[in-house]
Structures are given as structure tokens and as C-alpha cells.
N, C-alpha and C positions, 0 to 999 in steps of 0.2 A: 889649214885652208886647202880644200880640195878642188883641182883645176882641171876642167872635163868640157871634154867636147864630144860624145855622143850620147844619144839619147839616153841611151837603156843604163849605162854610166849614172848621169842623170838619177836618173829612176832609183835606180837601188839606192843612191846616194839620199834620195829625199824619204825613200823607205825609212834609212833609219834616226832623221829628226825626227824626235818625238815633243811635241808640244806646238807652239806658233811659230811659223816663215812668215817672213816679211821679206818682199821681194824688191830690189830696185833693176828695172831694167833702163841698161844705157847702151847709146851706141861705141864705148871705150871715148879716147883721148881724154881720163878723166880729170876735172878742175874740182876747186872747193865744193860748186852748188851740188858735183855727184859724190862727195865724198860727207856732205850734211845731210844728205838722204839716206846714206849708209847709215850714218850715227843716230840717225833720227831711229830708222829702225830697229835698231840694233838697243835702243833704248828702250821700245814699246814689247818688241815681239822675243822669242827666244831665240830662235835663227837665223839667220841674213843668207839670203842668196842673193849674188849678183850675177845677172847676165851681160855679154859682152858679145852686140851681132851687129854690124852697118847693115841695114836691114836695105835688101835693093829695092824691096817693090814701093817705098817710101819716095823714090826718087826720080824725077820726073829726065825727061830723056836729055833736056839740056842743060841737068845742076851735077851735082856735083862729088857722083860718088867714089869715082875714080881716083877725085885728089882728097875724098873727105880723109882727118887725119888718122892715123892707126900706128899703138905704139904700145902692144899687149905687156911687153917686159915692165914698162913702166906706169900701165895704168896696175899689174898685179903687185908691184910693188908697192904702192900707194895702198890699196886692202890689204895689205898681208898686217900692219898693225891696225888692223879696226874690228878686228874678232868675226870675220867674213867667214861663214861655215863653207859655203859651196861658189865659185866663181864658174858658169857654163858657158864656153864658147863655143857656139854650133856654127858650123859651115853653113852655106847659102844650100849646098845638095839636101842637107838634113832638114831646114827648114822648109823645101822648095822642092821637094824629090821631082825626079823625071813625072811630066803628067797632071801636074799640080793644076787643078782648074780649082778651088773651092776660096770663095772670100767672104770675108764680114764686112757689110756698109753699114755705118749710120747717116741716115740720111738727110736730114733737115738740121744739124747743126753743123754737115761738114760743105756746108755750099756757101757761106759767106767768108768774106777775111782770107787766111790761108787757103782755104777748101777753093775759095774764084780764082785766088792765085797760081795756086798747084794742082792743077787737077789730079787725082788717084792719089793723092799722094796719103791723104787721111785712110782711103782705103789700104794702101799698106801698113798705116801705124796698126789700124783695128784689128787685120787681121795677125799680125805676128804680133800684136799685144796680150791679142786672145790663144793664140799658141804657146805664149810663155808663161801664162796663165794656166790653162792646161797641164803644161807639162812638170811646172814649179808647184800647183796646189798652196799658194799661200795663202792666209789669211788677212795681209793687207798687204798695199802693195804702192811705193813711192812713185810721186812724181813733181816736177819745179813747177814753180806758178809762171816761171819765164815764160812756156809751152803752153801756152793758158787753154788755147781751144783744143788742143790733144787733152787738156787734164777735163776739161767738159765732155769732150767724144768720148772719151773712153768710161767716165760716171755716167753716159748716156746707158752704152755697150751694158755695162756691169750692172746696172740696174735689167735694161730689157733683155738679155742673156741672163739673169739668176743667178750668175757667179756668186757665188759663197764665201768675198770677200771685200775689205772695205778700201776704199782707195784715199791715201792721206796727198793730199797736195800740200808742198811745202814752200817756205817762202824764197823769192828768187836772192839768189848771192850776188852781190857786184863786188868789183872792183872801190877802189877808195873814192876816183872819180866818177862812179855813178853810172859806168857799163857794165849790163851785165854781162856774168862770167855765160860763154859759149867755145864749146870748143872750134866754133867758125871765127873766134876773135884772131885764132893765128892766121890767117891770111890776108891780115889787114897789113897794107902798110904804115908806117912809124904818122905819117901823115893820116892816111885813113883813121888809123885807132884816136886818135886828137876827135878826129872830128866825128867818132861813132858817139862821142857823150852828148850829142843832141840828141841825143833820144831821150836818154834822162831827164835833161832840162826842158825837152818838149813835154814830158810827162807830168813832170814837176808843177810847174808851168799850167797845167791844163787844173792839176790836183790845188796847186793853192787856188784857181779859182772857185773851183768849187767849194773848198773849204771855208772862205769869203762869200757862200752865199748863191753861188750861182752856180741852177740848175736845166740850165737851155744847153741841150745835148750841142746843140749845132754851135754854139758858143765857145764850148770845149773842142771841140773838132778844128774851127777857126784859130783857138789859142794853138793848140799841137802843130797844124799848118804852116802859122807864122812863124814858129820859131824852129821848125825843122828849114823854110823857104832862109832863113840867116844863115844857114850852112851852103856853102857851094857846093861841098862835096856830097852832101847827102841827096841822093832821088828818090825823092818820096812814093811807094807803090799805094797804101792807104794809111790813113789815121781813121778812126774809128769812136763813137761811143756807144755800146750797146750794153743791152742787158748781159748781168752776169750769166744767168742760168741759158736763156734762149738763145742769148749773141745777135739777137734782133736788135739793128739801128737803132737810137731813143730818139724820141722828140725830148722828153724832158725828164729827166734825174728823177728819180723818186726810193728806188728802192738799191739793191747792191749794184754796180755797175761796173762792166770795165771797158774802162780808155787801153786801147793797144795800136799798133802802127808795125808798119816791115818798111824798110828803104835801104838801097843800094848805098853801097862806099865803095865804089870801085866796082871791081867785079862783086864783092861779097855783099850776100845778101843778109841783115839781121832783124829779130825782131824783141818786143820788149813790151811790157805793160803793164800797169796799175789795176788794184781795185780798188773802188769809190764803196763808201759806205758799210 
């Protein structure tokens, strides 16, 4: 497994895979959900590269990139048994040179949900997702369904950009009790992590209704509400049911859909979601 941090490194290195890259990009502190993406890959394509960047421009001025977690020894020990051909940790200067004006928007699926939340922040996923794409040349390229509206932006991106590659969304990993795995789960407290499994069962919750029948978007959105409002600790920022592809609110179920939600535990912010249909 080869461990590279600059560009032209990079380069040569991907020169000599010959056949399919399959690419998983993470920000490191890795758990299960980034280590089934690896295996995922590594099952379809011939190659695996994984990139390792806390990407700054993703982060808005009052979250949290300072304390986000970082722990390169032990997220490369974790690939080093997965058959990981190339691990590329670039610095912020390589990805961001002095002078940097140039970015990728998609525009109309990054203004609801996350996008009203965070503002810019989609804009940094797009544009260093489209860089490491560039620079890695794969032929598919991972991502968790946890991230649901990055894994739509960026199938927006890679359709109207022409990339020359297909993007597999995989399904999201939890924990036994029904949170999902995030590497922002470590700043919960012993208290907080208790009470982040409302998300699950708000989700849950909304899914066995619909699977019972009912298809009134605003119904589902009530069911998630009420049973995130049974948690003290959780503050709820949205619950959501919209179209899978558009992420336009529903009035009513009909075709794939997904129920998603973000709310506070504390200081930490998590998000989580289902698809219907």
C-alpha cells in the first residue's frame, strides 16, 4: 500500500494501475461504513484508492473543523489489510494553492436540507470531489447513503460534468442500536450517544408507516417530529420528506423517496435517513 501526499507522486502512481480504480474518498477517522466502501470496491474494480483530506472549504465558519477528528496512523492501519493499492493524503496548500478562485456549483439540489443549513458547504464537497476525481481518474467511485444529498450532488456533478465514471452509493452502516456510524459520533457524550438513537426510531417510525399504507408526505414528516419532540436532548433542525432524485418536499409518496432529518445533541450536529420505495 502506497502512502502519498503530493500530487505528481500521485500521478505516476496511478500511471502504473492498469485496469479499473475505484475510488473511496473520506475525510480519515475511519469506522465500518468507510471501511465497506473500501471492500465494496475492491470487490467490483481492480484498484482501490483511498483519499484522506478534512476538506476546509466544506466547513462553514462556525462548525467544526478544528476539533473534526484526525488519526492518520490509525485510520492507515485499518487499510493496510484491505488490499488498498494507493492511500493520497494531500495538504490543504496542494489542494488550495496560493490564488485559488475556481469552484463547481450544483445548483438546484444544493439549496434544500443541508444546502439551507450550511451554506457553501455543498460547494466545497463539489468542488474537491471534482478534484479528486481529476486527479484519481477512476472508474467508479464510493459513497454512504448516510450523506444522502452529497451522494445526489455529486450524481448531479458527474452526470452534467461528463466524468467518465459511475458513482456506486452504498448502504449506510450502524451501530447494533440503530445509529449510524459517523466519525462525529465521538463527541457525543455517554448521555448524548443514548439519546442520538432517536433518529433511528424517528426514522423507523415514519418507514413502518408508510409500509402500513400511508402515503401523505406531511404525515411522515409529523410521525419523525413526534418522536424526535420524546427526546429532550435532541433539537431538531429539519425532518424532511422529499423526492429521492429532486429532494423537492412531497405532498404525497408515489414513487422512491427519502425521509432524512439533522438535529443537535449537544453541541454535535448529526444527520441520518431512509429511502421509501
Amino acid at each position: 500500500m502506497d502512502v502519498l501526499s503530493s500530487l505528481s507522486d500521485l500521478r505516476t502512481a496511478r500511471l502504473s494501475l492498469n485496469g479499473t480504480v475505484g475510488l473511496v474518498p473520506t475525510m480519515g477517522y475511519l469506522h465500518e461504513g468507510h471501511l465497506s466502501l473500501v471492500a465494496r470496491a475492491k470487490a467490483e474494480t481492480q484498484h482501490v484508492i483511498v483519499t484522506i483530506f478534512v476538506n476546509p472549504t466544506q466547513f462553514g465558519a462556525n462548525e467544526d473543523l478544528s476539533k473534526y477528528p484526525r488519526d492518520l496512523e490509525r485510520d492507515l492501519n485499518l487499510l493496510r489489510p484491505l488490499g488498498v493499492d494507493v492511500v493520497w493524503t494531500p495538504t490543504a496548500e496542494i489542494m488550495y494553492p496560493p490564488g485559488y478562485q475556481t469552484w463547481v456549483e450544483v445548483e438546484a439540489l444544493t439549496r434544500p436540507l443541508e444546502g439551507a443549513m450550511r451554506p457553501g458547504h455543498f460547494r466545497g464537497v463539489t468542488t474537491v470531489v471534482a478534484k479528486l476525481f481529476n486527479a484519481t481518474q477512476p472508474a467508479k467511485a464510493y459513497f454512504g447513503q448516510k450523506d444522502a444529498q452529497q451522494a445526489a450532488v455529486i450524481r448531479r456533478m458527474v452526470t452534467d460534468l461528463n466524468f467518465p465514471l459511475e458513482v456506486i452509493v452504498c448502504p449506510t452502516r450502524r451501530e447494533a442500536d440503530g445509529l449510524a456510524m459517523s466519525s462525529r459520533n465521538t463527541y457525543l457524550s455517554e448521555v448524548e450517544r443514548k439519546a442520538a438513537t432517536v433518529l433511528f426510531r424517528a426514522l423507523s417510525a415514519a418507514k413502518d408507516l408508510y409500509e402500513n399504507g400511508e402515503r401523505d408526505a406531511e404525515k411522515l414528516r409529523g410521525k419523525m417530529k413526534e418522536a424526535l419532540a420524546s427526546e429532550p436532548l435532541a433539537s431538531m433542525q429539519y425532518v424532511s420528506c422529499a423526492d429521492y432524485d429532486s429532494l423537492q418536499e412531497l405532498d404525497v409518496v408515489t414513487g422512491k423517496a427519502l425521509l432524512s432529518m439533522a438535529a443537535y445533541f449537544g453541541k454535535t450536529r448529526l444527520i441520518d435517513n431512509f429511502v421509501l420505495g
